[in-house]
C-alpha positions in Angstrom: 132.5 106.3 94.9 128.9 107.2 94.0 126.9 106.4 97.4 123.6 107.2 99.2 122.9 110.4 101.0 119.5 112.1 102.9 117.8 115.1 101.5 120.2 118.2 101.7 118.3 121.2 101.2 120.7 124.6 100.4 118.6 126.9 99.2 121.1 129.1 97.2 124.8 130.4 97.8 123.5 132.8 100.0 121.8 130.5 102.6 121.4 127.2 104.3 118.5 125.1 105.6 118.7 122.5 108.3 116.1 121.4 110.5 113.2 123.3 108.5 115.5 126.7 109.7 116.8 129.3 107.6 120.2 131.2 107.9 121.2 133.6 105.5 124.8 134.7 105.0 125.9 138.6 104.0 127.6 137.8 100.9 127.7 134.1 100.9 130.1 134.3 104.2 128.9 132.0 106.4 128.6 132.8 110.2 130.6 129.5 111.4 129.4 130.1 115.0 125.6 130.9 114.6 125.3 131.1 118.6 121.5 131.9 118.2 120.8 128.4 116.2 120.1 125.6 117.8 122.9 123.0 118.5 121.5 120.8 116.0 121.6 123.2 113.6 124.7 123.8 114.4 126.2 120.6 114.0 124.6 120.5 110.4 126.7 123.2 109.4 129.6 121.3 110.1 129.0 118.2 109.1 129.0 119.2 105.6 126.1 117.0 104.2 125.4 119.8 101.9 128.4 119.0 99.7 126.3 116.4 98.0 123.3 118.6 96.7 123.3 118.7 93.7 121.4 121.8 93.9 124.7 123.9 95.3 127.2 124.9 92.7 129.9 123.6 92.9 132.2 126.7 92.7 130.0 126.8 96.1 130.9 123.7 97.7 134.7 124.6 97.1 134.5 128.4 98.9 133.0 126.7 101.5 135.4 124.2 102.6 138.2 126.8 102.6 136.5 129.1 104.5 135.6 126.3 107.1 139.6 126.3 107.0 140.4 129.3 107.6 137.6 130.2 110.6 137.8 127.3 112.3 141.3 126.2 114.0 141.7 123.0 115.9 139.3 122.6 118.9 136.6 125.0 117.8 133.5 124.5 119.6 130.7 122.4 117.7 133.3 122.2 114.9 135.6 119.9 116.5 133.7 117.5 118.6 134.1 113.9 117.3 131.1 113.2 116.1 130.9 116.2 113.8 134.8 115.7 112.8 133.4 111.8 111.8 130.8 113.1 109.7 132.6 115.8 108.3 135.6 113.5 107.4 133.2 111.2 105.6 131.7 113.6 103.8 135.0 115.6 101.9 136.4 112.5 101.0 133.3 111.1 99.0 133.4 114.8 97.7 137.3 114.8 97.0 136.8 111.4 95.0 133.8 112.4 93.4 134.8 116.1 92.2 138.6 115.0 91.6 137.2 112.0 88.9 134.7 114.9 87.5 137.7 117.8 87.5 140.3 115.3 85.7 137.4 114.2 82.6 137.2 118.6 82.2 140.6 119.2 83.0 140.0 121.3 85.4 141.5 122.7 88.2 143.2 119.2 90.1 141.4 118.8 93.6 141.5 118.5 96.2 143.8 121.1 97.0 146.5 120.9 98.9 145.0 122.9 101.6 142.3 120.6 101.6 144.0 117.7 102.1 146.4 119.0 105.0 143.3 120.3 106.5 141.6 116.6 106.1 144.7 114.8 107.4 144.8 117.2 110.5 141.3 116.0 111.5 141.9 112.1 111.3 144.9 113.1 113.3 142.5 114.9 115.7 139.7 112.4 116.1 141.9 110.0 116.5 142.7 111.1 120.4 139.0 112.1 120.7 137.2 108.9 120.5 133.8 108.8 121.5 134.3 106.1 124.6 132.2 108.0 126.9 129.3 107.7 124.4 130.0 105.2 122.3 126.8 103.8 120.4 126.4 105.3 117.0 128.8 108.0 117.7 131.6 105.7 118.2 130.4 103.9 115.1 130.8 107.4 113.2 134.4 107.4 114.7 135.1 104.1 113.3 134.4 104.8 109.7 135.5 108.1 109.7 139.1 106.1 110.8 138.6 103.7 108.2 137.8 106.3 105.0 141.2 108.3 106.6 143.0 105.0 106.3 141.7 104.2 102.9 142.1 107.7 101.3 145.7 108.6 102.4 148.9 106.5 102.7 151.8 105.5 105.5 152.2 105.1 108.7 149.7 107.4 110.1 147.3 106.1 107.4 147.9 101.9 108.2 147.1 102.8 112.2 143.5 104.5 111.2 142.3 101.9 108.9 143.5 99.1 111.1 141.2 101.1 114.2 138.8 102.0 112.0 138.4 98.1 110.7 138.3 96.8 114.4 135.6 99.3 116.1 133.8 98.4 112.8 133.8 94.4 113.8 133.2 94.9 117.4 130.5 97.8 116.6 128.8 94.9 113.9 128.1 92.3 116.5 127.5 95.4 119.4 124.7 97.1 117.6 123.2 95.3 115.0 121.0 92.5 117.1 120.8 89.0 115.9 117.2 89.8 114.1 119.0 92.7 112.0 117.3 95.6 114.1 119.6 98.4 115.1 120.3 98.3 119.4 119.2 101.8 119.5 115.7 100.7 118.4 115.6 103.7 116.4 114.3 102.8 113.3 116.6 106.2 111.5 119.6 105.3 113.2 119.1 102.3 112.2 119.1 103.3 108.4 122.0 105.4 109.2 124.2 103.2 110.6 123.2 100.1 108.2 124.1 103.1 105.2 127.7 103.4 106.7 128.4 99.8 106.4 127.2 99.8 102.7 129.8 102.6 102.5 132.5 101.1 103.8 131.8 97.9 101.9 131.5 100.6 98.2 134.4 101.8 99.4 136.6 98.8 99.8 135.5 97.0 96.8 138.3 99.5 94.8 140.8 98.2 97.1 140.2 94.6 97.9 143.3 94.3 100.1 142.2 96.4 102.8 139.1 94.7 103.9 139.9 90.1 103.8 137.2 88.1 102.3 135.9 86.8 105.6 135.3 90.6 106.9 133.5 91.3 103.8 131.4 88.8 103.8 131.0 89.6 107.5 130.0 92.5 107.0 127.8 91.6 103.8 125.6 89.2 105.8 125.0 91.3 108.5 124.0 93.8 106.3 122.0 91.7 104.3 119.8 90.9 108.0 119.7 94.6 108.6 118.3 95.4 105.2 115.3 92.3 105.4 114.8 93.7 109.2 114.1 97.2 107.7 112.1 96.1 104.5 109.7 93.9 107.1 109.4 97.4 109.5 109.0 99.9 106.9 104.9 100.8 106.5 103.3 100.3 103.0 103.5 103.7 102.4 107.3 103.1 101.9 108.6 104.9 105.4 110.3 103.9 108.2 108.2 104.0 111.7 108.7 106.4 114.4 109.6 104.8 116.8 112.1 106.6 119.8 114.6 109.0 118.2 113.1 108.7 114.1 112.3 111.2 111.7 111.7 111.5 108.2 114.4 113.4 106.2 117.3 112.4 107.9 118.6 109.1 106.7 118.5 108.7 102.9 114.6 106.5 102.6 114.5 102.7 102.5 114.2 102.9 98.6 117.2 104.4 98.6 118.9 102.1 100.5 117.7 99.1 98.8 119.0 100.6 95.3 122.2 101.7 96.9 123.0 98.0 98.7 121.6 96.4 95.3 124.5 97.9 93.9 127.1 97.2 96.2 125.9 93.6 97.6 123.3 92.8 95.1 120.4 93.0 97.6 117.2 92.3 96.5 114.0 93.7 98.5 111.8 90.6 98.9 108.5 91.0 96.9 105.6 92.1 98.6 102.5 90.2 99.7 99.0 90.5 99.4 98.5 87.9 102.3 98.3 87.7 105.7 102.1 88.5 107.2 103.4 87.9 110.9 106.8 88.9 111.7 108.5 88.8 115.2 111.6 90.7 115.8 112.5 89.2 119.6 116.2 91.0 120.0 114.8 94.8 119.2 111.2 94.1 120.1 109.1 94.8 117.2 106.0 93.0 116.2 104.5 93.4 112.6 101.2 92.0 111.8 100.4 93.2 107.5 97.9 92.4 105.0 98.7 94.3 101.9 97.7 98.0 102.6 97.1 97.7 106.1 99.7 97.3 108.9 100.2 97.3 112.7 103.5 97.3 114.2 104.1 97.2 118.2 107.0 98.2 119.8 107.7 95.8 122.6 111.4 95.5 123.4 114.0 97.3 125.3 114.0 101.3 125.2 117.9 100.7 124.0 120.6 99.6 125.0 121.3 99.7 129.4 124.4 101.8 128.9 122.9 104.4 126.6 119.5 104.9 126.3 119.7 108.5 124.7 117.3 108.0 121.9 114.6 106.2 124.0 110.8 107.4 123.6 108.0 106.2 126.3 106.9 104.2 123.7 106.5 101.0 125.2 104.1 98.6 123.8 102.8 101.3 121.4 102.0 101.0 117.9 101.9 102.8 114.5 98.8 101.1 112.1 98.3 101.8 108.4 94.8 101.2 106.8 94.5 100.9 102.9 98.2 102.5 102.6 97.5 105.5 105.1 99.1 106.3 108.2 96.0 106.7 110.6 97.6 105.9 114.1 100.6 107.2 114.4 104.3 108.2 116.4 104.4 111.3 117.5 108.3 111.5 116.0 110.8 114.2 117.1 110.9 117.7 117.3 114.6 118.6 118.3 117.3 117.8 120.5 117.2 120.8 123.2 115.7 120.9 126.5 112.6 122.3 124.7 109.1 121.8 125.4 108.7 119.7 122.4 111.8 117.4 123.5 109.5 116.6 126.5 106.2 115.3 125.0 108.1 113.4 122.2 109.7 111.6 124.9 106.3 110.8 127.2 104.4 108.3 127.7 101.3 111.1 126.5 102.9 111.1 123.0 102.2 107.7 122.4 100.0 105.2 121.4 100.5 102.9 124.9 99.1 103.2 128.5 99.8 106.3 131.4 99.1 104.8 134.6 98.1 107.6 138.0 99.1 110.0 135.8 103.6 108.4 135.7 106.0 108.2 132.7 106.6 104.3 131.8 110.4 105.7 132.1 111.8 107.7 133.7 112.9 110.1 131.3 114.7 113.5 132.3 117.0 115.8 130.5 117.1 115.9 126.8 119.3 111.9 126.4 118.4 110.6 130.1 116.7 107.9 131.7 116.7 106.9 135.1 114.3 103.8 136.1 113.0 102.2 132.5 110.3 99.9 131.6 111.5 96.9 130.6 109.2 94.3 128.6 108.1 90.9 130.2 106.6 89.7 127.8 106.2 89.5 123.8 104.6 86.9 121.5 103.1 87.1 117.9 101.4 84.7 116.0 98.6 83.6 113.6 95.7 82.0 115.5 93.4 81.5 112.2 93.8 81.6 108.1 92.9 85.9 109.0 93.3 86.1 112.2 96.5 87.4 114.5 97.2 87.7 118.4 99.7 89.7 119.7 100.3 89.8 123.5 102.6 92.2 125.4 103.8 93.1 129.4 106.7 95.8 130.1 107.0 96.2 134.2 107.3 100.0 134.2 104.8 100.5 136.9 106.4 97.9 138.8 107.8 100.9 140.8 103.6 102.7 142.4 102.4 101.6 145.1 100.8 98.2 143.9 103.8 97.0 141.8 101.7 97.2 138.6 102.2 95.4 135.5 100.8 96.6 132.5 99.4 93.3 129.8 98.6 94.2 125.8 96.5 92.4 123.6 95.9 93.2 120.5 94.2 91.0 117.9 93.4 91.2 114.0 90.2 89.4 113.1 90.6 90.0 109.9 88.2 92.2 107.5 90.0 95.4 108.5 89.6 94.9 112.8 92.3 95.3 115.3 91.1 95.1 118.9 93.5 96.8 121.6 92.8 95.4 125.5 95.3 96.7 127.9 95.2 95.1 131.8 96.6 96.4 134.5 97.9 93.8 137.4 99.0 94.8 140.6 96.8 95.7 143.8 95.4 99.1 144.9 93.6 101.5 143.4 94.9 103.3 140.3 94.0 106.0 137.3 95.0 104.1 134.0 94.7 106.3 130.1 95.3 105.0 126.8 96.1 107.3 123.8 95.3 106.8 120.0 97.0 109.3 118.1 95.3 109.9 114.8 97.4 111.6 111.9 96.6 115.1 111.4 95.4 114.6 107.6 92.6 113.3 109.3 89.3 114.4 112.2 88.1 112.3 114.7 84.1 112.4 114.8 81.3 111.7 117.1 79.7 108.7 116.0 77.0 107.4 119.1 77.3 106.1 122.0 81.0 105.2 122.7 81.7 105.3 118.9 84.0 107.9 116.9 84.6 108.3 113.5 87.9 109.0 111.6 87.0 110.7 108.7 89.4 112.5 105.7 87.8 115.4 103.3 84.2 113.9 104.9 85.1 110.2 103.6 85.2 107.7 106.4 88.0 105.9 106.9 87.7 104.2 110.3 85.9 103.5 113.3 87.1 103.5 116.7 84.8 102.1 119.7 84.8 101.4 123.1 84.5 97.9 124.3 84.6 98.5 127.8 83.3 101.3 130.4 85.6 104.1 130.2 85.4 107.5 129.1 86.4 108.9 126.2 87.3 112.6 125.1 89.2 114.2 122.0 92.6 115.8 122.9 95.1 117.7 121.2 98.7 116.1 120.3 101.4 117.3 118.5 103.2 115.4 115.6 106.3 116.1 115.1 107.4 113.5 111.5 110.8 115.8 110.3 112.7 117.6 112.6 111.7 121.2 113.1 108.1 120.2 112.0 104.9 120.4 114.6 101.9 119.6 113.5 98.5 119.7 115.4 96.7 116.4 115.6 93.9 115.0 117.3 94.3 112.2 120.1 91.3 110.1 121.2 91.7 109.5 125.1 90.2 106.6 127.1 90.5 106.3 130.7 89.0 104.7 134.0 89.8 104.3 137.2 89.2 101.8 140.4 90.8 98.9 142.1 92.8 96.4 139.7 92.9 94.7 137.7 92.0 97.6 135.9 91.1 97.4 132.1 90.4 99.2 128.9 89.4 97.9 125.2 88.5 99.0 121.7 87.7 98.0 118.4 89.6 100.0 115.1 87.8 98.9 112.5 88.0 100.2 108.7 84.9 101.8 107.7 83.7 100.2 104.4 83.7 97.1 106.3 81.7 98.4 109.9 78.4 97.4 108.5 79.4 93.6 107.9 81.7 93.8 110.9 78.7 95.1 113.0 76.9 92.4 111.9 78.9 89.7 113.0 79.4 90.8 116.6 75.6 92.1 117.0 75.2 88.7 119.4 78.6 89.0 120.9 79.5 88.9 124.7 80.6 91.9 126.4 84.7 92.0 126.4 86.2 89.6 129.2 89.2 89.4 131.5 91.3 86.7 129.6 94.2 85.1 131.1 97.8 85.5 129.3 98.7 83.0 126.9 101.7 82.3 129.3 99.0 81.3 132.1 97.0 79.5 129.6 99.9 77.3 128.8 100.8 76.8 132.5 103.6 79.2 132.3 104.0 82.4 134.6 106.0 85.1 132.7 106.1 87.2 135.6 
């Protein structure tokens, strides 16, 4: 079953890569422990992703599954836990299918062997008593299909019980995590892509044995997938990528364009055709907010951090945005770094490393370990919508502050006005007095210049490609963040800091505006009053939100 996989770099016989980390083996034996990599890394090894480069012999792939065999019995640490049995199940029978079809056109050596396939058989048997309860979210997904390709691939009693578990955490898991706009509950943008891929699997999968799955469950299964695959062609930037929001990074899940070939092949999905016009898209259940006109893009995360009973993959990233101009990523997600209690694992996760609000110096959530969260912002409020033929207002409120001294509630407003200019206000409610920041992160491709008064330039190889100025009385400095797009991948970039402080309401504003239009947008708002306190559109309409 020819499917869809991520990048999966090997190197040669003699080493793997995972995570932008090396390991080299003494005679191609691999070290099935590696104690001094991290866990991550670690997991990688097992998971046995690399069995689809097509840069690793083949003769390879084979020495390598029998001496995962033979060095790692049942319960072995990092090679046994569910997750990486799921993945790891998954991944030999695509391989089995795929090099037993290739082996019989040769007349080769018949595969699997039967080592193989005893060794396979034990692991279903395995993960079967190891489901992921106490976790559940993507992992138990993983569990689920990794029951159903068990069931599928092999035959009796044992066989029947997998693929009828597998099939029902598949069903419950559809409605569970894929919301009713299409968006993954995770809010994870790669998850979602990963988990979206498995059901495109299972649906490849079962359309070679039609009796296993009913009509009605695939066409379940087909229109959900169908939502999730519009959901992730309306968040995906124009530069082809997925956003990265929470828990995302590039390199992971095979890319949207992937995707869409792969599901045009199973379902027949088509990826609606672009626009040159003025788009609005509001996605209520997972909280995003897209606002595009053909090269140029904001989308705000305003929704839950995930769902209440596992919010592992949550960033502070709370009414935050990423914005593309002319194609470009120029205000971006910090990403991910790694999952260890590393210093990196920390500013990923804070409020800092994003493109939202720090109020008296607090995390929106409270984030702690490497997957925790204790007390969490939760939004408010979330609206997007046209106001003119150019012109868009988005409006936001998350009540993470709620818990200072003032009960604070932190408002959004950002609006295009056409021509290439976003304005960001952000108002802080609540009584007392209060310290309140907002961050722009600017992609390290490009410098952030002193332009005048209140005014600094972004600029590429000398050519200007935005302009970012205050609107309000604040001050201003250039920071250092890191960006962190694949995993194992820091990069210096510069962040533009506003801040003020005194007794709310409290507020800050500024004006992004593309640079081959700041002459005629400077212009227009020569004569223009100094920015104003507006009230919500929920108060203009008579109705409190809070």
């Amino acid at each position: 079953m020819p499917g869809v996989h991520g990048p999966h770099q090997s190197h040669d016989g003699e080493a793997l890569i995972f995570l932008k980390q090396k390991k080299s083996f003494s005679n191609g034996k691999p070290d099935w422990v590696c104690r001094e990599m991290p866990k991550l890394w670690r997991y990688n090894l097992h998971y046995f992703d690399y069995l689809h480069d097509p840069q690793r012999s083949f003769e390879n792939k084979c020495f390598l599954i029998t001496d995962w065999i033979q060095h790692n019995p049942p319960g072995t640490e990092d090679a046994w836990e569910p997750y990486t049995v799921s993945l790891r199940i998954v991944n030999w029978i695509k391989f089995f299918l795929l090099s037993n079809e290739a082996n019989q056109e040769e007349g080769n050596e018949k595969l699997p062997r039967r080592e193989w396939i005893e060794s396979l058989y034990q692991q279903a048997l395995w993960l079967e008593q190891h489901i992921e309860y106490h976790i559940l979210a993507n992992h138990y997904l993983k569990n689920g299909i990794a029951l159903f390709f068990a069931g599928m691939y092999f035959e009796g009693v044992d066989a029947d019980r997998w693929l009828k578990k597998g099939l029902r955490i598949l069903r419950e898991e559809l409605k569970e995590q894929f919301l009713v706009d299409g968006g993954h509950f995770e809010r994870s943008s790669m998850y979602h892509s990963i988990c979206l891929v498995d059901y495109l699997d299972v649906l490849n999968l079962a359309r070679n044995s039609p009796a296993a799955i009913s009509c009605e469950i695939a066409d379940e299964f087909t229109g959900k997938s169908t939502t999730a695959l519009d959901f992730l062609s309306s968040i995906c930037l124009p530069d082809g990528a997925i956003p990265l929001f929470n828990d995302s990074a590039f390199g992971i899940a095979p890319t949207p364009r992937q995707i869409f070939e792969y599901a045009e092949r199973v379902i027949g999905y088509k990826v609606p055709s672009p626009s040159n016009s003025l788009v609005v898209s509001a996605f209520e259940s997972s909280g995003y907010y897209v606002c595009r006109k053909a090269g140029d893009m904001i989308i705000v995360d305003c929704g839950p951090i995930g769902p209440d009973y596992q919010p592992g993959h949550a960033h502070c990233d709370t009414l935050s945005y990423e914005l593309t101009i002319d194609g470009q990523r120029v205000v971006i997600d910090s990403g991910v770094f790694d999952y260890e209690p590393s210093q990196e694992r920390r500013y990923a996760r804070s409020t800092r490393a994003h493109n939202t609000v720090m109020v008296d110096g607090e995390e929106q959530s409270e984030i702690w370990g490497v997957f925790r969260v204790a007390r969490r912002a939760k939004p408010v409020q979330g609206y997007i919508d046209k106001t003119g033929h150019e012109s868009v207002l988005f409006e936001g409120a998350h009540d993470g502050y709620r818990r200072l001294t003032g009960k604070l509630i932190h408002r959004r407003r950002i609006s295009y006005e056409g021509q290439g200019s976003w304005v960001i206000t952000d108002v802080l409610e609540g009584n007392g007095t209060h310290r309140m920041e907002s961050f722009v992160h600017i992609h390290p491709d490009f410098t952030i210049v002193p332009s005048g008064e209140d005014v600094f330039g972004i600029e590429r190889d000398g050519e200007a490609i935005a302009v970012i100025e205050a609107l309000s009385a604040c001050r201003m400095e250039i920071e250092q963040g890191c960006y962190f797009p694949e995993f194992g991948l820091s990069r210096k970039n510069p962040v533009l800091a506003f801040s003020c402080s005194g007794e709310v309401p409290l507020q800050l504003s500024y004006r992004i505006q593309k640079a081959r239009d700041r002459r005629t947008e400077a212009h227009r708002h020569a004569n223009s009053l100094p920015v104003t306190l507006l009230p919500s559109r929920g108060e203009r309409a008579g109705n409190q939100n809070l």
